[in-house]
C-alpha positions in Angstrom: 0.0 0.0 0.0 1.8 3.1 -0.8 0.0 6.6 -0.8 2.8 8.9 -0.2 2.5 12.0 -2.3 4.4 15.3 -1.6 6.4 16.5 0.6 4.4 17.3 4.1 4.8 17.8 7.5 2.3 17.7 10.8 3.0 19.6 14.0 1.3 18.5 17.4 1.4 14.4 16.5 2.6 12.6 19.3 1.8 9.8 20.2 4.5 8.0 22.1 3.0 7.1 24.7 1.1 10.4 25.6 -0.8 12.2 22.8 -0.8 16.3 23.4 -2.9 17.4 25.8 -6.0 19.3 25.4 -8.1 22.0 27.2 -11.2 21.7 28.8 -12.5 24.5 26.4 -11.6 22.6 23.2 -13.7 19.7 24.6 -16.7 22.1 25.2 -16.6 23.2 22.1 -16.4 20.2 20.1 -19.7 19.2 22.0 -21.3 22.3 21.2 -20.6 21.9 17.5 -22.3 18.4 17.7 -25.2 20.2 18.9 -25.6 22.6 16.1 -24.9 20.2 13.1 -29.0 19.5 12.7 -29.3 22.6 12.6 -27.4 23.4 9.1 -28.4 19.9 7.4 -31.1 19.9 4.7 -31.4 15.9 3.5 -33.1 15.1 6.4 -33.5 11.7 6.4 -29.9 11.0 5.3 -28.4 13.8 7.3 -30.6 12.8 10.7 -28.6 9.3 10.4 -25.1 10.5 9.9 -25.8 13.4 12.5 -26.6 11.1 15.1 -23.5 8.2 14.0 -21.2 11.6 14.3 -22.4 12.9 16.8 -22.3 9.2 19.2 -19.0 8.2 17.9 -17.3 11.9 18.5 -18.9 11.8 22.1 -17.3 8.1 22.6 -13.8 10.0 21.9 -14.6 12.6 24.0 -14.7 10.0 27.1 -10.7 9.2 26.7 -7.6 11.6 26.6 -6.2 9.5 24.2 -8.1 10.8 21.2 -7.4 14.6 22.0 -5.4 14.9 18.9 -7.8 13.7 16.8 -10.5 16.2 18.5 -8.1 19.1 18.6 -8.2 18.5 14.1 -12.3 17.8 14.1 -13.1 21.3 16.0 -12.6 23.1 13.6 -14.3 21.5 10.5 -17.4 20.9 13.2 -17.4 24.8 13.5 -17.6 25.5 9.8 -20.3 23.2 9.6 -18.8 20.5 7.6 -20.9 17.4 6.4 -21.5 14.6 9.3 -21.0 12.2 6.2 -17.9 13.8 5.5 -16.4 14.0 8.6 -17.9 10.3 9.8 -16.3 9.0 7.0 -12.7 10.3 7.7 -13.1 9.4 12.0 -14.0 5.6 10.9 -10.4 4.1 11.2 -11.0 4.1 15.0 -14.3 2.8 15.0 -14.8 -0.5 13.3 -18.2 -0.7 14.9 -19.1 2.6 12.5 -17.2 1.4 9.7 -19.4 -1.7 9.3 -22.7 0.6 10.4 -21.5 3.0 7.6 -20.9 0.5 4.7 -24.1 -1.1 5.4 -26.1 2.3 5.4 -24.1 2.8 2.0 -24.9 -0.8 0.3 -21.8 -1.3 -0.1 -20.0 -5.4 -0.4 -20.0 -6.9 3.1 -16.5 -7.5 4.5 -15.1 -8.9 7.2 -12.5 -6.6 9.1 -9.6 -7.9 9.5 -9.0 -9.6 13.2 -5.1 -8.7 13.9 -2.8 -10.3 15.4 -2.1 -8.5 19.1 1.5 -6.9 18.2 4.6 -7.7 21.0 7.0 -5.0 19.8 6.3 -1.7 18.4 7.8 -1.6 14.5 8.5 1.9 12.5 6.3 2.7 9.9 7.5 1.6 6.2 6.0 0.8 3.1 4.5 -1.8 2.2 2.2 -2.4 5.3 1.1 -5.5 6.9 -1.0 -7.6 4.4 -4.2 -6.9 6.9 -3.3 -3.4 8.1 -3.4 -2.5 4.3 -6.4 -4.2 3.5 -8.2 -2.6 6.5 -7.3 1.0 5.4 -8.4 0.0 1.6 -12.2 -0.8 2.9 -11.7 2.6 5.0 -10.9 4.1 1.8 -13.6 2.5 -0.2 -16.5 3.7 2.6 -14.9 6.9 2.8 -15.1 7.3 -0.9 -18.7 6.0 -0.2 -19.1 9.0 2.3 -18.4 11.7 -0.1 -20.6 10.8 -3.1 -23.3 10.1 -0.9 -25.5 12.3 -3.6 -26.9 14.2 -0.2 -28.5 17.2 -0.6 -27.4 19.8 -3.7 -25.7 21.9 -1.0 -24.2 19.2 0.9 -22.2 18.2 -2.2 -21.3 22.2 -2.7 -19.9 22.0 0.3 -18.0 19.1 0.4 -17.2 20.5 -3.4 -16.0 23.7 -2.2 -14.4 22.3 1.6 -12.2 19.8 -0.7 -10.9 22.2 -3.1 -10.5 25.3 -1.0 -8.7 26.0 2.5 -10.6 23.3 4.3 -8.3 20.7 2.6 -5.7 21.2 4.8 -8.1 20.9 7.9 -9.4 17.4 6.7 -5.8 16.5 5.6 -4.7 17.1 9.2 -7.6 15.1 10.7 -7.2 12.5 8.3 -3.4 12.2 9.2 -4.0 12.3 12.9 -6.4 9.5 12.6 -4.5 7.3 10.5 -1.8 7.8 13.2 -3.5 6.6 15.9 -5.2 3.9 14.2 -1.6 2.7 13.1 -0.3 3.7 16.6 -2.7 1.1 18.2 -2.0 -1.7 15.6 1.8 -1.4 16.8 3.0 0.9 14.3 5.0 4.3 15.1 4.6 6.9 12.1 6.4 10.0 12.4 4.4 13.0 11.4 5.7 13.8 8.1 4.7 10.1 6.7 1.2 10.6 8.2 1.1 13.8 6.4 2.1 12.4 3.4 0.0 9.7 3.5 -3.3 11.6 4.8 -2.6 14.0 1.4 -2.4 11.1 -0.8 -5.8 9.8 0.4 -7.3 13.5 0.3 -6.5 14.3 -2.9 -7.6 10.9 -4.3 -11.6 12.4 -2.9 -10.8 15.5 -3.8 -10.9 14.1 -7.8 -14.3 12.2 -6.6 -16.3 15.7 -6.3 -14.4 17.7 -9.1 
């Protein structure tokens, strides 16, 4: 698996053994942000769903320290009002729960996730990955890709249109790298933050062509 594109770097990753910690504001605010998604969504039916799948699995981050890096990135996309479908679909590396709820909601092929082996020394990241670790990012790929042409609402899609091609890039890129981080962080897997950039770039440009 090699998505490597660029040349990138990502301040504030670190996750040897502590991840950066985070203030009690930032956590109030990513819990008001939850609150006022509903408000701005205008598929109901398909936006209601993905509203409330955000909206559970962001507040199941909230309960552990761990995940403050990755809610330090999603603030700021949850204050600009982006897509739950959009953002769901980039958080769903650390859920396999909402993976599988996700591709199901889409119709996409049923998969099993991979069951991985419980690691006994921590390796450095390299290309290529772990026959399972690299299929398990490929079906998060394939639902995120799901995600983003969900054919919401007309001005859902504008704004996933205009979020991917403008400044917001760079905020889903950071989120993006931040999760894939941690998801490779608790399969065993150290990644310093210029290959999660890297990595997190290639993946969000590859969407990027899906709305253009």
């Amino acid at each position: 698996m090699s998505l490597n594109t660029g040349n990138d770097s990502l301040d504030g990753l670190n996750l040897s053994g502590k991840v950066a910690e985070q203030s009690e504001q930032q956590r109030e605010e990513a819990a008001a942000a939850l609150a006022g998604i509903a408000r701005t969504q205008k598929d109901e039916k398909k936006a209601q769903k993905y509203d409330v799948w955000l909206s559970d699995l962001v507040k199941k981050l909230l309960q552990s320290s761990v995940y403050d890096h990755v809610i330090n990135q999603l603030v700021p996309l949850l204050n600009v009002r982006c897509p739950s479908h959009l953002l769901l679909g980039y958080l769903l590396p650390l859920s396999d729960e909402y993976m599988l709820l996700v591709r199901e909601s889409l119709g996409l092929t049923e998969v099993t996730l991979p069951n991985h082996t419980p690691f006994t020394e921590r390796k450095t990241y390299s290309e290529p990955l772990d026959t399972e670790l690299a299929r398990h990012l490929n079906i998060w790929m394939e639902t995120l890709k799901g995600c983003i042409t969900i054919e919401a609402s007309q001005t859902s899609t504008k704004k996933i249109n205009d979020m991917m091609n403008d400044i917001y890039e760079e905020g889903l890129v950071k989120l993006s790298a931040h999760v894939i981080a941690h998801f490779l962080y608790d399969h065993g897997i150290d990644i310093i933050p210029a290959d999660a950039a890297k990595v997190a770039r290639g993946i969000t440009k590859k969407m990027i062509l899906l709305v253009k």
